[in-house]
C-alpha positions as a Markdown table, in Angstrom:
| # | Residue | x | y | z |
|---|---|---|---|---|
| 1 | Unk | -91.5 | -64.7 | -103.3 |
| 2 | Unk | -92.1 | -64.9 | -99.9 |
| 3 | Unk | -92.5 | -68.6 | -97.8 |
| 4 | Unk | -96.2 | -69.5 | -97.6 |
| 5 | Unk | -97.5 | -72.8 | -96.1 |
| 6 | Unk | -100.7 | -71.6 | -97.4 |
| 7 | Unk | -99.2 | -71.7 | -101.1 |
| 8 | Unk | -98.2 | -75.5 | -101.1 |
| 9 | Unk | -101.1 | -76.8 | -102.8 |
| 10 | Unk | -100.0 | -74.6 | -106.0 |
| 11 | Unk | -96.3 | -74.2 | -105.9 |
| 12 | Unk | -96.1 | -77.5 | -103.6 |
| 13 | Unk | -92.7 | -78.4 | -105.6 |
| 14 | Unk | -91.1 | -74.8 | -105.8 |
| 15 | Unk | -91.8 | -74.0 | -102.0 |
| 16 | Unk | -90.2 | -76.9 | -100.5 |
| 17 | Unk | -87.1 | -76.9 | -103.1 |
| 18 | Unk | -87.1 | -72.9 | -102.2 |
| 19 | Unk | -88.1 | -72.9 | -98.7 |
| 20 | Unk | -87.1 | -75.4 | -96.0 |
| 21 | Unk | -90.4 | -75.9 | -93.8 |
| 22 | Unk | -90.4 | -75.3 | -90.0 |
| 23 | Unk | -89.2 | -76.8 | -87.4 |
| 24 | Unk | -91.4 | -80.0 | -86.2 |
| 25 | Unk | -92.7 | -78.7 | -82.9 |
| 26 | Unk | -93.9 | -80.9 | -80.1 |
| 27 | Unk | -94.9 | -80.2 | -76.3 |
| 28 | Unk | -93.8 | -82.1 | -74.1 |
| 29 | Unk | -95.8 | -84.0 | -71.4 |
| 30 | Unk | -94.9 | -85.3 | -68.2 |
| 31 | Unk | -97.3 | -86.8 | -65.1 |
| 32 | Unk | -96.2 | -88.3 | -62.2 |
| 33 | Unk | -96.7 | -89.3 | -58.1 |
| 34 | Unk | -97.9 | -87.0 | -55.8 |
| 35 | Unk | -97.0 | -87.3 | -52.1 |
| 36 | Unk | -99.4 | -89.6 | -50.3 |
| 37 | Unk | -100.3 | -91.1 | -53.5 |
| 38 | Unk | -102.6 | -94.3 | -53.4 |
| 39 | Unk | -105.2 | -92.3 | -51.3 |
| 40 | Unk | -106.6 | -89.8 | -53.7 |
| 41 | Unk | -103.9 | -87.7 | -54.0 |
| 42 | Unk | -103.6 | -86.5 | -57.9 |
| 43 | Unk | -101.0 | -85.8 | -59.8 |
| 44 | Unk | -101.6 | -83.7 | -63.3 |
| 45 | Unk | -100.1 | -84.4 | -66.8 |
| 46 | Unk | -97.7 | -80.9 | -67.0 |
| 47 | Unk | -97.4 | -79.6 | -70.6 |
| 48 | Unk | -94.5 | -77.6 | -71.7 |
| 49 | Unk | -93.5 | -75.8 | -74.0 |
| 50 | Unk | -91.0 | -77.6 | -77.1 |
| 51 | Unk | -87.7 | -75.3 | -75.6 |
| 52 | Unk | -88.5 | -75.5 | -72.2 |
| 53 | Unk | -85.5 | -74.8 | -70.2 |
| 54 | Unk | -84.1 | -74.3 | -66.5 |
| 55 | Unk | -87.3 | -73.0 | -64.2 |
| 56 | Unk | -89.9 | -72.3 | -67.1 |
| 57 | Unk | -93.6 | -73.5 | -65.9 |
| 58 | Unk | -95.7 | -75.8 | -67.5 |
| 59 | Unk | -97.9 | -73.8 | -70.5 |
| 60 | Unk | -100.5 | -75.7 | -69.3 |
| 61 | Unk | -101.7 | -79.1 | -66.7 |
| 62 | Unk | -104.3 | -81.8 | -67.3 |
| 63 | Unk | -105.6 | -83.2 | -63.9 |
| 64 | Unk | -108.7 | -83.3 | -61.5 |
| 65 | Unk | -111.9 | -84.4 | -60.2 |
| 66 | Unk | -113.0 | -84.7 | -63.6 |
| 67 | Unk | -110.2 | -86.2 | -64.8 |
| 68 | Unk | -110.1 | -89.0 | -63.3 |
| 69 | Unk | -106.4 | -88.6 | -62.8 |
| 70 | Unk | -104.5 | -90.2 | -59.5 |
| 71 | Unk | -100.9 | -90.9 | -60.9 |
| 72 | Unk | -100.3 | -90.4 | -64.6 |
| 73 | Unk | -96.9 | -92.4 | -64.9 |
| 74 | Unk | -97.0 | -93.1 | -68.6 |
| 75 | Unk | -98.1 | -92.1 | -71.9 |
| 76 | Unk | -98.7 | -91.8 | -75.8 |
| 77 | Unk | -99.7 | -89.3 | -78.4 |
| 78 | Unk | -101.8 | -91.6 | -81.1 |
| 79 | Unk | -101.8 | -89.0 | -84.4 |
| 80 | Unk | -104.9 | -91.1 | -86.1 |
| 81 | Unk | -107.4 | -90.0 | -83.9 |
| 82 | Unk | -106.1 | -87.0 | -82.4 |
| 83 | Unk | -105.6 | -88.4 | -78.2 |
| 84 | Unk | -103.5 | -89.4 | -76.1 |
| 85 | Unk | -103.5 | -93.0 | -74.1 |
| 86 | Unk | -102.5 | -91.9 | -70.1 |
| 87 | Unk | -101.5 | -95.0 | -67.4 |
| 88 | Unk | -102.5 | -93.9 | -64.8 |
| 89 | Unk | -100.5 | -96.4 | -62.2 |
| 90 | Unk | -102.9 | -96.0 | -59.0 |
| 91 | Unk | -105.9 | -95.2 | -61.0 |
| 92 | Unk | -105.4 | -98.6 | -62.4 |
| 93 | Unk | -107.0 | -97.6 | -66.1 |
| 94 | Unk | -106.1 | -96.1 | -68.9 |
| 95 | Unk | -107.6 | -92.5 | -69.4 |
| 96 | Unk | -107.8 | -91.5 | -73.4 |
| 97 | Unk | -107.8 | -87.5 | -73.7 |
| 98 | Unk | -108.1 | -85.3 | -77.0 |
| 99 | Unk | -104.4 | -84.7 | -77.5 |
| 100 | Unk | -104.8 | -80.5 | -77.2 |
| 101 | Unk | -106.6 | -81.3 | -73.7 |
| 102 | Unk | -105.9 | -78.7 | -70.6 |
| 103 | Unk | -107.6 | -78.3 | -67.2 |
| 104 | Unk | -110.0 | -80.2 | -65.6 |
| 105 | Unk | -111.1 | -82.5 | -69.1 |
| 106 | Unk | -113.3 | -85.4 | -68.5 |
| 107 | Unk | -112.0 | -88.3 | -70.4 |
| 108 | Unk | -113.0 | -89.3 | -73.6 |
| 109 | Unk | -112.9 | -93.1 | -72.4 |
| 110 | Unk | -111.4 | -95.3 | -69.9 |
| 111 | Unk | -109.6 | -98.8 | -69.8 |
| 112 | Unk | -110.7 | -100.1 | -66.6 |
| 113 | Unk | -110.5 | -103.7 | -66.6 |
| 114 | Unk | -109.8 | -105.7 | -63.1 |
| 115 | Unk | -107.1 | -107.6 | -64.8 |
| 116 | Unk | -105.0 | -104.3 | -66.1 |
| 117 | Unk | -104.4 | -103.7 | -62.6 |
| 118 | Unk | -101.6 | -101.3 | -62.4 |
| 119 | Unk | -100.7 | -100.2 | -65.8 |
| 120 | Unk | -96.8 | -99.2 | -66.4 |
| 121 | Unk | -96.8 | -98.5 | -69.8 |
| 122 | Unk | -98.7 | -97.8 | -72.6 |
| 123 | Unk | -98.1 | -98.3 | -76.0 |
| 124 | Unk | -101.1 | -98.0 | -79.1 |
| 125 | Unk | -100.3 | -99.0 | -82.6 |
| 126 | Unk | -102.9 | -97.9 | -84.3 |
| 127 | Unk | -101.4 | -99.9 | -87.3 |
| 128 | Unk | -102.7 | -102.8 | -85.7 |
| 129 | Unk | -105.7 | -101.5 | -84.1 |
| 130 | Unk | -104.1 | -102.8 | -81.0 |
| 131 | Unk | -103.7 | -101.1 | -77.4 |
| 132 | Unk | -100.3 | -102.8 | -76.1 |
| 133 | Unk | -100.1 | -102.5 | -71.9 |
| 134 | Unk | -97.5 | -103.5 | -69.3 |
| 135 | Unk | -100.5 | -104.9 | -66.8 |
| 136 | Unk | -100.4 | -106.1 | -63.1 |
| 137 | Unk | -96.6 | -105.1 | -63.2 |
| 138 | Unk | -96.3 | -108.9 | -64.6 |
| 139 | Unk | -97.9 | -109.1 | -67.9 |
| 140 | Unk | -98.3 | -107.8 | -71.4 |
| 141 | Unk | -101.8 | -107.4 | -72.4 |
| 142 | Unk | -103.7 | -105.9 | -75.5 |
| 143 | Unk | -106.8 | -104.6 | -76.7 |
| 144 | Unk | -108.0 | -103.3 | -79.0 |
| 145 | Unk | -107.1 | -99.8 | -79.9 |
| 146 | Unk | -110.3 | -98.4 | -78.8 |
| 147 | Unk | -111.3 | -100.6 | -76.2 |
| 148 | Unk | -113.2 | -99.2 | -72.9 |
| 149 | Unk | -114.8 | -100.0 | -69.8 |
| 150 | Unk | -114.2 | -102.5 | -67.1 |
| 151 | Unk | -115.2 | -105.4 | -69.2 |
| 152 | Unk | -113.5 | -104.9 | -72.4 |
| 153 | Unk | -112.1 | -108.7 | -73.4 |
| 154 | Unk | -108.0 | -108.8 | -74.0 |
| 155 | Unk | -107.1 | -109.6 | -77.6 |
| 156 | Unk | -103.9 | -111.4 | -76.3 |
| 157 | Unk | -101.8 | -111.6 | -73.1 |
| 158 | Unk | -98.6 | -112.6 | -72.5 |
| 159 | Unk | -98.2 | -113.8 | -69.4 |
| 160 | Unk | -96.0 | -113.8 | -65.8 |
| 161 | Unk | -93.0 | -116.2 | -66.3 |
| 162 | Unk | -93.1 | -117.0 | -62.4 |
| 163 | Unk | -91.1 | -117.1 | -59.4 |
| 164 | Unk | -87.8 | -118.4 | -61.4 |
| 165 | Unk | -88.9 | -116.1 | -64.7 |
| 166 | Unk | -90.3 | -119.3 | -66.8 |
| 167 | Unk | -91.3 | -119.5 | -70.0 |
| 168 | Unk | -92.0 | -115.7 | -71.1 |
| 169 | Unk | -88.9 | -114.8 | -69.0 |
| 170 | Unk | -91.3 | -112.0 | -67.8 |
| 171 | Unk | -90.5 | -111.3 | -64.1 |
| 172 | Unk | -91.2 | -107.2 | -62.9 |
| 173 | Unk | -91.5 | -106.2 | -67.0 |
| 174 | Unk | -91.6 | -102.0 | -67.5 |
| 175 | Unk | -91.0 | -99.5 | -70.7 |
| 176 | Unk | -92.5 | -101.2 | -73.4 |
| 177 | Unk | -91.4 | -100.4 | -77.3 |
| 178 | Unk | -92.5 | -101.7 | -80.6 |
| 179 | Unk | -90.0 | -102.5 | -83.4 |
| 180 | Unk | -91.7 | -102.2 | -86.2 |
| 181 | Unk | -88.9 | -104.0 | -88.9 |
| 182 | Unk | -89.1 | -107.1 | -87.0 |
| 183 | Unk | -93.2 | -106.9 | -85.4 |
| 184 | Unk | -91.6 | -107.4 | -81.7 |
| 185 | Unk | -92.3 | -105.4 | -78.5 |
| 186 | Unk | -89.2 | -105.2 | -76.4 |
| 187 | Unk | -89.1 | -104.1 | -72.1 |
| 188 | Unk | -86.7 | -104.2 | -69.6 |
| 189 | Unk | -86.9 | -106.3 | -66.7 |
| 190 | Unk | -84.7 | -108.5 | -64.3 |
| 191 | Unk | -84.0 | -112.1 | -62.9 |
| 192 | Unk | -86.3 | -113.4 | -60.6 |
| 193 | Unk | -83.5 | -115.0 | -58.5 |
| 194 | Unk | -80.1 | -113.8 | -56.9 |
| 195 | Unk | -78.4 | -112.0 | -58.3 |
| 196 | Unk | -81.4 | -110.3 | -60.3 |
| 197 | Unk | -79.8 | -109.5 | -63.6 |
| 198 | Unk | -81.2 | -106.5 | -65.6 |
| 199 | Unk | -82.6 | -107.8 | -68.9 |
| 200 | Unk | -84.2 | -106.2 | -72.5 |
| 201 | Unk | -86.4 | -109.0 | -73.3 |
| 202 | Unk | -88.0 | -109.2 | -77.0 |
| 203 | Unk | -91.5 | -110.8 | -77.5 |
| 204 | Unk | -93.5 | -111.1 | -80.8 |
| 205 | Unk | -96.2 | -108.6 | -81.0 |
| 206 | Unk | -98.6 | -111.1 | -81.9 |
| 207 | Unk | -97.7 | -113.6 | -78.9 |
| 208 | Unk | -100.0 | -115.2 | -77.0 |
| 209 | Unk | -99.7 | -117.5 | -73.4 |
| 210 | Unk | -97.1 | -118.6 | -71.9 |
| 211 | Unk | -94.7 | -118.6 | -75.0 |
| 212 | Unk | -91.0 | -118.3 | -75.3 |
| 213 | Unk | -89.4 | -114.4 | -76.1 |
| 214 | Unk | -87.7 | -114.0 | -79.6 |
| 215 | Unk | -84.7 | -113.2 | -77.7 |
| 216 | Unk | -82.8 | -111.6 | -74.6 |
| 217 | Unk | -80.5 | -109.0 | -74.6 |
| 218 | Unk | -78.7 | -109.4 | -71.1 |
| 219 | Unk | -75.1 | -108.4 | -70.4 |
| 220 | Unk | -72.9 | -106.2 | -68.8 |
| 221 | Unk | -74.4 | -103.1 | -70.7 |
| 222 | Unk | -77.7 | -104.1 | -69.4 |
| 223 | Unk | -77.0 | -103.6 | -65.7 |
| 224 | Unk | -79.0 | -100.9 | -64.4 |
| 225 | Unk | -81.7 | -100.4 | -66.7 |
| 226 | Unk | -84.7 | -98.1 | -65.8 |
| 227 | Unk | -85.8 | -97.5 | -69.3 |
| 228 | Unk | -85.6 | -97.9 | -73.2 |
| 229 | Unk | -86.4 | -96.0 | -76.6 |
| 230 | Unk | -86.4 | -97.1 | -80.5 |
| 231 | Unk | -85.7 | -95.2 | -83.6 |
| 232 | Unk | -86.7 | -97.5 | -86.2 |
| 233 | Unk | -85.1 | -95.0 | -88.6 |
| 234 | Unk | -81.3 | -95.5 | -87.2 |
| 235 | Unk | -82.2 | -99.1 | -85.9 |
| 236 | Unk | -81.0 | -97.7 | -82.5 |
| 237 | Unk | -82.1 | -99.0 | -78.9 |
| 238 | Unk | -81.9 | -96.4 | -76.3 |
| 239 | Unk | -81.4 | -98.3 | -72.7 |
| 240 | Unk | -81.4 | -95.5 | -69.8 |
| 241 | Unk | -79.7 | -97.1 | -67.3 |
| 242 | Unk | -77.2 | -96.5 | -64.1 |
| 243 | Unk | -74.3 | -97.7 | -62.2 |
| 244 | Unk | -73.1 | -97.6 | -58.4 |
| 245 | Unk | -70.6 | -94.6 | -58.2 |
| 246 | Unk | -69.9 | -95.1 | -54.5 |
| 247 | Unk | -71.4 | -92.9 | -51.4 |
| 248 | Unk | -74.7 | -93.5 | -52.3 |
| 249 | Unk | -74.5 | -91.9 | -55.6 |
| 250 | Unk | -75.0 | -93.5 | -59.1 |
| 251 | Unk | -74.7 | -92.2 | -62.6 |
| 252 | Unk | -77.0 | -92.1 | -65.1 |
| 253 | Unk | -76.3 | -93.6 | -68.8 |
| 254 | Unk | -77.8 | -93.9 | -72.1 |
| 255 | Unk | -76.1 | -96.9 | -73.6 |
| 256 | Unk | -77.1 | -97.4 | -77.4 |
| 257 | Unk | -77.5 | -100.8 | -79.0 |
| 258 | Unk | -78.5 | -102.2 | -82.7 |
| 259 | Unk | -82.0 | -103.2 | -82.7 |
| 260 | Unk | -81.0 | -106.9 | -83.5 |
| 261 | Unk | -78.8 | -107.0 | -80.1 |
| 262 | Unk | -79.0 | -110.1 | -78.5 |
| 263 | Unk | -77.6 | -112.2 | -75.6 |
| 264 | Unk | -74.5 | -110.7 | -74.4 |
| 265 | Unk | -73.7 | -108.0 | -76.9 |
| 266 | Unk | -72.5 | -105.0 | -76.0 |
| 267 | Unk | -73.4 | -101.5 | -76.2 |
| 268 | Unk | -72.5 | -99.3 | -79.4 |
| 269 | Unk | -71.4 | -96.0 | -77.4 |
| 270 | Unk | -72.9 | -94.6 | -74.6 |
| 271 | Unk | -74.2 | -91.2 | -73.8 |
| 272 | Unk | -72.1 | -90.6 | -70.2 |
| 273 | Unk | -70.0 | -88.6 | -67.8 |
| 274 | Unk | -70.5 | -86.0 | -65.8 |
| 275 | Unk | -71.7 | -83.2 | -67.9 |
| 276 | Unk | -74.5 | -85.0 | -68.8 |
| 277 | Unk | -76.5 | -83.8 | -66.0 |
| 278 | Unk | -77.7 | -87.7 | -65.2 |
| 279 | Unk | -75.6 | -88.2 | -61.7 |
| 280 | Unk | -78.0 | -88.4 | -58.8 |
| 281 | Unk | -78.2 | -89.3 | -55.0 |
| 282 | Unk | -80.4 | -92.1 | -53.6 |
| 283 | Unk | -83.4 | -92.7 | -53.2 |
| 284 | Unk | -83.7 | -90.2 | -56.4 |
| 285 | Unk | -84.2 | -92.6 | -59.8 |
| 286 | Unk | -84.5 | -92.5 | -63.2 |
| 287 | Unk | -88.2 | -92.8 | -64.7 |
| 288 | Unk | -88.1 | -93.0 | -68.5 |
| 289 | Unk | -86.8 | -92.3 | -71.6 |
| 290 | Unk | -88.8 | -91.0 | -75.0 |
| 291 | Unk | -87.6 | -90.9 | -77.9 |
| 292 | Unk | -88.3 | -87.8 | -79.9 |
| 293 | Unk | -88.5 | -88.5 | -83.8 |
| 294 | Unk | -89.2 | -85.3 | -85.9 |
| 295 | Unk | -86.3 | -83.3 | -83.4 |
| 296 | Unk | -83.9 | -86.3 | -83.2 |
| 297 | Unk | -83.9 | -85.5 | -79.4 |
| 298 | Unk | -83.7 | -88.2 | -76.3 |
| 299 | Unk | -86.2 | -86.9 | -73.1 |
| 300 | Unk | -85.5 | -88.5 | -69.9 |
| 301 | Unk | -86.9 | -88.1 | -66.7 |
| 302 | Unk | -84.8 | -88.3 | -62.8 |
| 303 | Unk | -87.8 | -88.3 | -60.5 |
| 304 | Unk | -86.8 | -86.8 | -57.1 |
| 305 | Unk | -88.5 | -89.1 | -54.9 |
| 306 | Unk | -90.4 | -87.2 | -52.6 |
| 307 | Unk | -87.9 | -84.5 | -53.0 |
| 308 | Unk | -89.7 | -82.3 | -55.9 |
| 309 | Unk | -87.1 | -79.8 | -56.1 |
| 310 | Unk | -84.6 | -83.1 | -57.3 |
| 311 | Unk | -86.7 | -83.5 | -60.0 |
| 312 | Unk | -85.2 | -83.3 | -63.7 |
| 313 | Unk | -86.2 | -83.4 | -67.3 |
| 314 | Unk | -83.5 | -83.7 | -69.4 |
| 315 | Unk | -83.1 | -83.2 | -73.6 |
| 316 | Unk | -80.2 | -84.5 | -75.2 |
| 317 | Unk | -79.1 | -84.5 | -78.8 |
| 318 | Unk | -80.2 | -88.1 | -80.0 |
| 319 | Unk | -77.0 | -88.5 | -81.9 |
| 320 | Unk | -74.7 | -87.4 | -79.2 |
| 321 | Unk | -72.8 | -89.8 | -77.1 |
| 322 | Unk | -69.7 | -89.3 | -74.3 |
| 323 | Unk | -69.8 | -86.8 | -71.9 |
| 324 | Unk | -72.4 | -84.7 | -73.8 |
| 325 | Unk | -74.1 | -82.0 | -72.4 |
| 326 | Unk | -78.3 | -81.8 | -72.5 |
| 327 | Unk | -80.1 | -79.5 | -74.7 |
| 328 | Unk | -82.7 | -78.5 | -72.0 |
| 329 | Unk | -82.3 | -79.2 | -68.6 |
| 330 | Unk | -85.9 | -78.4 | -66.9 |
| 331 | Unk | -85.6 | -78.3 | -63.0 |
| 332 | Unk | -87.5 | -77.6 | -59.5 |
| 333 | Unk | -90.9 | -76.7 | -58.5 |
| 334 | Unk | -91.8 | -76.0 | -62.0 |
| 335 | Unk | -92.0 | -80.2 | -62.1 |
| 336 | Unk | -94.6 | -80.3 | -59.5 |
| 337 | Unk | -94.6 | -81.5 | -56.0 |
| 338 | Unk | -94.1 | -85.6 | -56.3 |
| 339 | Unk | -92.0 | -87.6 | -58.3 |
| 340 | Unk | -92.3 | -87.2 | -62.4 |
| 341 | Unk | -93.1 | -90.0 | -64.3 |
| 342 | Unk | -92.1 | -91.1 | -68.3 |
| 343 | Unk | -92.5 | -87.8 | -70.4 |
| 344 | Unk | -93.9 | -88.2 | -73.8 |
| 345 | Unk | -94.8 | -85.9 | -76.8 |
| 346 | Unk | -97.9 | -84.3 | -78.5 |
| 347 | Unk | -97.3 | -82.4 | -81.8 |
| 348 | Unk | -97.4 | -78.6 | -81.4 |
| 349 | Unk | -98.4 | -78.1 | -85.0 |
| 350 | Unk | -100.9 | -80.9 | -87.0 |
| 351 | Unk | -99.1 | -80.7 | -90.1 |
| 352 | Unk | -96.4 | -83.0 | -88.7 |
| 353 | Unk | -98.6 | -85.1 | -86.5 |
| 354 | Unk | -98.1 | -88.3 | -88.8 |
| 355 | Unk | -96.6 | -90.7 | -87.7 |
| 356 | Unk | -95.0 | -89.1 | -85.1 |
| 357 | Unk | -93.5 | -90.9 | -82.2 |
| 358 | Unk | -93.5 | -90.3 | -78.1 |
């Protein structure tokens, strides 16, 4: 008999041991900085399509008056209610949309407290009913999930460490992720003081104050970093980070680490050389990493800069490592005319949309 999703309530057993379902699907999302950003200038969230590739345009943009949009740098698909959570860096809030959202779509809420300041990441966990955000570029805060407006009271906040780092060890914290087997968030960051060491530094989710990380991973594996991912099926940190190559150049790297890493331990394997595609030229950087669970695929970002056409968007094989060539390499014009922010992912289909992480 034929393959019919519409036959799974009957033959739910037979179907899947006689037909594997489809692919997961997911679009994928990127925002960004426009040039002369900070004075009104927008940026819009681009969507693409799941095998984007080379030159292909976005299928779709979410940005505008209406929006509310200025620099969308960040964001999340949350599968429970159907949105996703945008930072939007000089817009200093965070603008909720219904996931499937195009054009010019007014925002189903908006975060908008003075002290979230300028949001750099945003992370909900709706197993929690908490809204976890890198605020101020110091601090992480949280709501709850659903929180709004400009007066909405913090749940928790873990604060600034200070000049010399202090007590949180929190300096210039960005890319938040949650590991759920051990209820900790983890960002990168860096010394406060000569010779301003890059850092992963792991707080409890459920910390509060001024209190002391659960650990630091900090080594020579660490140098660099501009970004980080989680599987919490492979127990796998993904640290996007560079290295000086000489002539103004440097090479991009995704160095793998177990989850439990800590202190000095070194990376696993890395994914690096050049066929990866993740060489580039200053002032060009790297701006993120996603994680892709239901395609095993890694998603990083090089923004340009204020060179647009320098702009990539990278796929990779999440279990490749060496000198591994990308998936889907999306280039140019198609990734607008500013520097691209941290893509994430929205289900294409709703059937997977559980649990689903980007």
């Amino acid at each position: 008999m034929p393959c019919s999703r519409t036959a799974l309530p009957l033959l739910a057993l037979l179907l899947l041991l006689a037909c594997p379902l489809p692919r997961a699907r997911a679009d994928i999302l990127v925002g960004g900085i426009a040039p002369g950003a900070g004075v009104g200038v927008r940026h819009p969230v681009l969507r693409f399509d799941d095998a984007a590739d080379g030159a292909a345009a976005p299928a779709a943009t979410l940005g505008g008056e209406a929006s509310g949009l200025l620099t969308p740098m960040d964001g999340a698909h949350e599968a429970g209610e159907g949105v996703i959570y945008v930072a939007d860096y000089f817009g200093q809030s965070i603008r909720v949309f219904p996931a499937g959202a195009t054009g010019d779509a007014a925002p189903l809420r908006v975060l908008d407290p003075p002290l979230l300041g300028q949001p750099r990441t945003v992370l909900p966990l709706p197993a929690h009913g908490e809204l976890m955000v890198i605020a101020s570029n110091c601090c992480i805060y949280t709501w709850p999930l659903q929180a709004s407006g400009n007066a909405a009271p913090r749940l928790r906040a873990i604060s600034w460490g200070g000049g010399s780092g202090g007590q949180t060890a929190l300096n210039n914290p960005a890319s938040m992720v949650y590991l759920p087997a051990t209820d900790e968030v983890a960002v990168i960051d860096y010394d406060a003081t000569s010779p301003f060491a890059a850092k992963v530094v792991f707080h409890a989710r459920t910390g509060n104050g001024n209190v002391a990380p659960t650990r630091i991973l900090q080594g020579a594996d660490t140098a660099g970093a501009a970004g980080l991912a989680h599987d919490p099926d492979s127990g796998l940190l993904f640290l996007l980070a560079s290295r000086d190559i000489g002539g103004g150049d440097r090479a991009g790297e995704i160095r793998v680490f177990d989850a439990a890493a800590s202190g000095a331990d070194p990376a696993l394997y890395a994914i690096a050389g050049p066929a990866t595609g993740l060489g580039f030229a200053s002032p060009r950087y790297l701006s993120g990493i996603t994680f892709d669970a239901r395609r095993q695929r890694l998603l990083v970002a090089v923004a340009g800069n204020g060179a647009p056409m320098a702009n990539r968007l990278l796929v990779f094989d999440a279990a490749a490592s060496g000198d591994a060539e990308p998936l889907q390499e999306l280039a140019g014009s198609a990734l607008g005319d500013g520097s691209i922010g941290r893509p994430f992912l929205v289900p294409a289909d709703g059937l997977f949309a559980d649990g689903f992480e980007g």
